[in-house]
C-alpha positions as CSV (number, residue, x, y, z in Angstrom):
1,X,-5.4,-38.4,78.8
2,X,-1.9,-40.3,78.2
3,X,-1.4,-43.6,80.9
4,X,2.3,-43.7,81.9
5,X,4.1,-46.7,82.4
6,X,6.0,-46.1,85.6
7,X,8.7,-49.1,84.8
8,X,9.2,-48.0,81.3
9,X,7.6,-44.2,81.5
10,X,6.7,-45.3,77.5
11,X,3.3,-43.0,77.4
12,X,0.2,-45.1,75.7
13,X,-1.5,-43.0,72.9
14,X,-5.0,-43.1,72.2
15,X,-6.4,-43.6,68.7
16,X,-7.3,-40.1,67.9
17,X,-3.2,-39.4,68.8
18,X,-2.4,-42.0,66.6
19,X,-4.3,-40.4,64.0
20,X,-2.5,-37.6,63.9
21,X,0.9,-38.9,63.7
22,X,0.1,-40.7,60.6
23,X,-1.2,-37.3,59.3
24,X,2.6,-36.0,60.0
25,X,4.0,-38.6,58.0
26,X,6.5,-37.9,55.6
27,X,5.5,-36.5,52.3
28,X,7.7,-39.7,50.8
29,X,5.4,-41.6,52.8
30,X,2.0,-40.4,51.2
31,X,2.6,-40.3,47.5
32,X,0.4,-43.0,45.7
33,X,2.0,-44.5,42.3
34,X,0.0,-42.6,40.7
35,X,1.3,-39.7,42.5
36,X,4.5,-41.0,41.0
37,X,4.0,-41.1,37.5
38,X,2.6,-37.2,37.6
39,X,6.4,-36.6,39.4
40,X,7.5,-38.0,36.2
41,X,5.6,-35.9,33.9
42,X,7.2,-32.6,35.6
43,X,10.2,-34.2,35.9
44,X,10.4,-34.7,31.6
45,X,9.0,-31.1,31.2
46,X,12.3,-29.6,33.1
47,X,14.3,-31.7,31.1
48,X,13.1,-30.8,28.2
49,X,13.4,-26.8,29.2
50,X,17.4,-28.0,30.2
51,X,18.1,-29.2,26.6
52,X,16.8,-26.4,24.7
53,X,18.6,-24.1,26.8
54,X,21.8,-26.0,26.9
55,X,21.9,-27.5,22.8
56,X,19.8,-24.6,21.2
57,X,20.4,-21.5,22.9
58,X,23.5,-21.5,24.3
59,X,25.2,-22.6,21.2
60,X,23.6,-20.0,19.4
61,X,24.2,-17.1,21.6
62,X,28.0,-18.4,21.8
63,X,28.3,-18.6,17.9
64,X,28.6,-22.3,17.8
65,X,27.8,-23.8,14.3
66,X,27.0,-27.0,15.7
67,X,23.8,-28.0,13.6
68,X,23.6,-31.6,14.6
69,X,24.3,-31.3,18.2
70,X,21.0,-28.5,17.8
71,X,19.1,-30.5,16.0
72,X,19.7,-33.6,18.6
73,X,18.5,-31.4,21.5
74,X,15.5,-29.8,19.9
75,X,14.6,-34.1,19.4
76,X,15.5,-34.8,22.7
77,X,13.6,-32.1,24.7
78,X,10.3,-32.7,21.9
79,X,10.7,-36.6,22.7
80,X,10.6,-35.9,26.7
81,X,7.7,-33.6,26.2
82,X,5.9,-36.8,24.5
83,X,6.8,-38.7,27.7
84,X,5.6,-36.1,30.2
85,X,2.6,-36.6,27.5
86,X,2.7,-40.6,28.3
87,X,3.0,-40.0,32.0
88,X,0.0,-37.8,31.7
89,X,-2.1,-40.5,30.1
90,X,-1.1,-43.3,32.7
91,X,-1.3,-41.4,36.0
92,X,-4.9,-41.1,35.5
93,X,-5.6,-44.4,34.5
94,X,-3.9,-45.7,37.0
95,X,-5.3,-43.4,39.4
96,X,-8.8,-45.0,38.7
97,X,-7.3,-48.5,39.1
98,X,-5.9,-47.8,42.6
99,X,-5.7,-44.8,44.1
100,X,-4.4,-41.3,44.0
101,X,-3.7,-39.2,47.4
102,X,-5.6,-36.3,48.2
103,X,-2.7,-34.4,46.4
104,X,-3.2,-36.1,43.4
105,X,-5.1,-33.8,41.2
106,X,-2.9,-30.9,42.7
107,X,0.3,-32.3,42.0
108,X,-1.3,-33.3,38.1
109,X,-1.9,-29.6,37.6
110,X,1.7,-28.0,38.2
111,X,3.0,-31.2,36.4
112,X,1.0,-30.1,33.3
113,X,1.9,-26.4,33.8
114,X,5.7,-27.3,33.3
115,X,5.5,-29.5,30.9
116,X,2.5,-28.6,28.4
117,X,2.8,-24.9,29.7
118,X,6.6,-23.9,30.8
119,X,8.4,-26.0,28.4
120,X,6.3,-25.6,24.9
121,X,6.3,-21.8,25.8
122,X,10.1,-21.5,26.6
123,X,10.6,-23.8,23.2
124,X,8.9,-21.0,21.7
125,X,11.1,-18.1,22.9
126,X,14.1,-19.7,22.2
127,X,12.7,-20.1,18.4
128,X,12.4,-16.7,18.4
129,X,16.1,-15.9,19.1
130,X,17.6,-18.4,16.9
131,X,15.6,-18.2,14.2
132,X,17.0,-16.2,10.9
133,X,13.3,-14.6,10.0
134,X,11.8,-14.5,13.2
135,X,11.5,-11.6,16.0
136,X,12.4,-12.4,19.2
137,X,10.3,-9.1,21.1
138,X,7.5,-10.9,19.2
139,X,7.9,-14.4,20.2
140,X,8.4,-13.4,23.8
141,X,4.8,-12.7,23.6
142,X,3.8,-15.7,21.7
143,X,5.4,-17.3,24.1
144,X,3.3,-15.3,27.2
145,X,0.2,-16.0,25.4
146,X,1.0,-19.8,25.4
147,X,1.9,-20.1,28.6
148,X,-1.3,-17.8,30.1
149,X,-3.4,-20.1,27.7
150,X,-2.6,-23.1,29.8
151,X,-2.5,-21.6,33.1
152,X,-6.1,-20.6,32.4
153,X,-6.9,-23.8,31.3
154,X,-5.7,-26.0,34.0
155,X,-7.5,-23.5,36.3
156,X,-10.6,-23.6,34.6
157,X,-10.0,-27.5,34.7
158,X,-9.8,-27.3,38.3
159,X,-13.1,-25.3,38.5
160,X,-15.9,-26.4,36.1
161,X,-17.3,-29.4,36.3
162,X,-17.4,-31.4,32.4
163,X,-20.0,-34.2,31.4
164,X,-18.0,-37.2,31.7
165,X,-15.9,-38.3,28.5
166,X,-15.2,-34.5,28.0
167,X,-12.8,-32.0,27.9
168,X,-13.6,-28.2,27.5
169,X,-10.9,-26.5,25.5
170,X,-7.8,-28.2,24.0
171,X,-6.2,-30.6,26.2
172,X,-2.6,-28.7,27.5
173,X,-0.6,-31.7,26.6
174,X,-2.5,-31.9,22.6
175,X,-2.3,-28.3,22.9
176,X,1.7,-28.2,24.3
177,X,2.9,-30.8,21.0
178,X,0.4,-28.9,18.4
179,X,2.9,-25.9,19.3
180,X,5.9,-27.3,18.9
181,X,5.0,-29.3,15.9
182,X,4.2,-25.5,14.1
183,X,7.5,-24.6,15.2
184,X,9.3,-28.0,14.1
185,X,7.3,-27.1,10.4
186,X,9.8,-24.3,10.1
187,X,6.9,-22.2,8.2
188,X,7.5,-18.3,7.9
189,X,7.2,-16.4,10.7
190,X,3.7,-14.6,10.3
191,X,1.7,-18.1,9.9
192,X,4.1,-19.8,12.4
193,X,2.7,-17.0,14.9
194,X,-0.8,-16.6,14.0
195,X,-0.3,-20.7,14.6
196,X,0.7,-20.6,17.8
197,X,-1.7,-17.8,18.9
198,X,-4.7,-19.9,17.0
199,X,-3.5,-23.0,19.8
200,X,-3.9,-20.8,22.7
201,X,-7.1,-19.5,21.6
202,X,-8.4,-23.2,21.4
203,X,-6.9,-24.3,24.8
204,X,-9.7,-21.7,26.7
205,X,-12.1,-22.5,24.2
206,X,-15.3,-24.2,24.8
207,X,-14.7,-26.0,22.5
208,X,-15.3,-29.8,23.5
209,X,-12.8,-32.7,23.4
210,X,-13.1,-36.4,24.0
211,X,-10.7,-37.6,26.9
212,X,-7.8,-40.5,25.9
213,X,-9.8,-43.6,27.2
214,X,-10.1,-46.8,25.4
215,X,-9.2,-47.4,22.1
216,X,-8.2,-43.2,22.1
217,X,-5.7,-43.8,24.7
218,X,-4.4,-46.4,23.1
219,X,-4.6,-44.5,19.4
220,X,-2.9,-42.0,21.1
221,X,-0.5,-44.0,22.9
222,X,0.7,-45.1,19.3
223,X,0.8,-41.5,18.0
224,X,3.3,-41.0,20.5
225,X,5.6,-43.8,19.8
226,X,5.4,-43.3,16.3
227,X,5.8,-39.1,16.7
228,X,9.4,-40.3,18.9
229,X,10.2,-42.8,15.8
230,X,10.1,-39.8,13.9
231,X,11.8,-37.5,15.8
232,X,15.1,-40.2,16.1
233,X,15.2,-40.2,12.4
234,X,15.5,-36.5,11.8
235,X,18.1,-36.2,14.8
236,X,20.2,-38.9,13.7
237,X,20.1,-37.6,9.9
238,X,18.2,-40.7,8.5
239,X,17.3,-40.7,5.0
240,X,13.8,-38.5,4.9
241,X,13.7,-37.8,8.0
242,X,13.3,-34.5,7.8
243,X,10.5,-35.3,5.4
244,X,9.1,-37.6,7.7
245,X,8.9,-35.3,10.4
246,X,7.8,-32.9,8.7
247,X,5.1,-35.0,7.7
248,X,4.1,-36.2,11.3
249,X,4.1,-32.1,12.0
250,X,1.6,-31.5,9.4
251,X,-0.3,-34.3,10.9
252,X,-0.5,-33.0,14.2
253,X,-1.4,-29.7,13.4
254,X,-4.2,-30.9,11.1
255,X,-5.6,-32.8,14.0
256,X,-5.4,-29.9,16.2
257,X,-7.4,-27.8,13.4
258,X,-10.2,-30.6,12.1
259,X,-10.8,-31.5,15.7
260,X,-12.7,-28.7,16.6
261,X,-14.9,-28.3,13.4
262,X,-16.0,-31.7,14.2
263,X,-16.9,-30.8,17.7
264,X,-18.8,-27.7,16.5
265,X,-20.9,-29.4,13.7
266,X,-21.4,-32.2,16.9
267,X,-22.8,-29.1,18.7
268,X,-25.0,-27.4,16.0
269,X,-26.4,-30.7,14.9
270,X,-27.7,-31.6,18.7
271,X,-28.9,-27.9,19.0
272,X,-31.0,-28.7,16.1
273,X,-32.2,-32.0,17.0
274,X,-33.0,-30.5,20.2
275,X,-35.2,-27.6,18.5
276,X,-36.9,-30.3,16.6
277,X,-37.9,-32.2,19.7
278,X,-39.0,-29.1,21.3
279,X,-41.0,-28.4,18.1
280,X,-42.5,-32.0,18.0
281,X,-43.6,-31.6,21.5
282,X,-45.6,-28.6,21.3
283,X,-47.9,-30.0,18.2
284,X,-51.1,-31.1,19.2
């Protein structure tokens, strides 16, 4: 019941009432700082689809022979994918300092699908229209496979439950960077493909892989930083950059392969330390 105030005829509200006003808040209102930072992550993966289109493809299918301002937007739009990649990293640690809203993990996921999903794929298709030895019908579905790969991932994410410390299958934003570094690697089409479709495969693995906390964030903080280094000196023509990025590719790409053999000798090796146990148990 709501007490009216005959002089002022201002109506009282009673706690539950209240309540429910501060669930209408604004959306504005509600958004945590980590909440935030995941806002930035999608926000870097647009970007990044905005310069490919604008400094890759649209030169191309205009007939523009601008090679350095192509080369300047395929650095620009892999450098904001490595922020959408720092964003990624800080959102959830500061979500476990503070707080996230109820949102949080939500807002996380179609974050990740722009940048690690929408944007590596689209970087992708594009490669396959402006490349000389590639086929664009072909890396259309590259592209669909990518994309699907981390859809199914981030799903899968949302529905299994890990031992803590773990991911299962690649993370999207190692996955997202493996991708374009096989792409940046300017390999032949075939292995460039069978690359890319070897990534998506990993990404709804089961394969397991440790989450960036501690001295990995941090390691992985610094691969970042050094992978943008290397990207400014191959935009801006610096001498070896392209053998420097080329370098940091091969790196990346290396790490997305050894990775998972490590995990899998980590996985037969407890099996069989397991089977021992079991064995030693049984003996009288």
């Amino acid at each position: 019941m709501t007490v009216i105030d005959p002089d002022t005829q201002a109506g009282w509200v009673p706690e539950a009432e209240a309540e429910d006003d501060a669930e209408d808040m604004p959306l504005s209102m509600r958004l945590s700082i980590a909440d935030t930072l995941t806002l930035g992550n999608a926000t870097c993966g647009f970007m990044a689809v905005y310069f490919t289109t604008t400094g890759i493809l649209i030169p191309h299918l205009t007939g523009s022979d601008e090679s350095g301002m192509a080369r300047h937007s395929a650095a620009t739009a892999v450098i904001l994918m490595l922020m959408a990649a720092v964003f990624d990293l800080f959102d959830g640690l500061v979500a476990r300092k503070l707080r996230s809203s109820p949102m949080g993990a939500e807002l996380d996921n179609l974050s990740d699908l722009i940048s690690f999903g929408l944007a590596p794929a689209y970087f992708v298709l594009v490669y396959g229209m402006v490349a000389d030895d590639a086929h664009q019908r072909v890396s259309a579905l590259a592209a669909i496979v990518v994309l699907l790969a981390v859809v199914l991932r981030l799903a899968r994410f949302s529905c299994v439950t890990m031992k803590d410390g773990m991911f299962q299958g690649m993370p999207s934003p190692f996955g997202a960077l493996t991708v374009i570094s096989i792409v940046l690697l300017e390999l032949p089409f075939v292995p460039t493909l069978l690359a890319i479709i070897g990534v998506a495969w990993l990404m709804v693995s089961r394969v397991e892989y440790p989450k960036p906390r501690g001295v990995l964030a941090v390691a992985m903080l610094g691969w970042i930083v050094a992978a943008m280094g290397l990207l400014a000196a191959w935009a801006f023509d610096a001498p070896g950059g392209q053998l420097l990025l080329q370098t940091g590719c091969a790196l990346q790409v290396v790490l997305g392969a050894v990775i998972p053999l490590f995990a899998t000798a980590r996985r037969v090796n407890t099996f069989r330390d397991n089977r021992r146990e079991a064995r030693a148990a049984q003996l009288p």
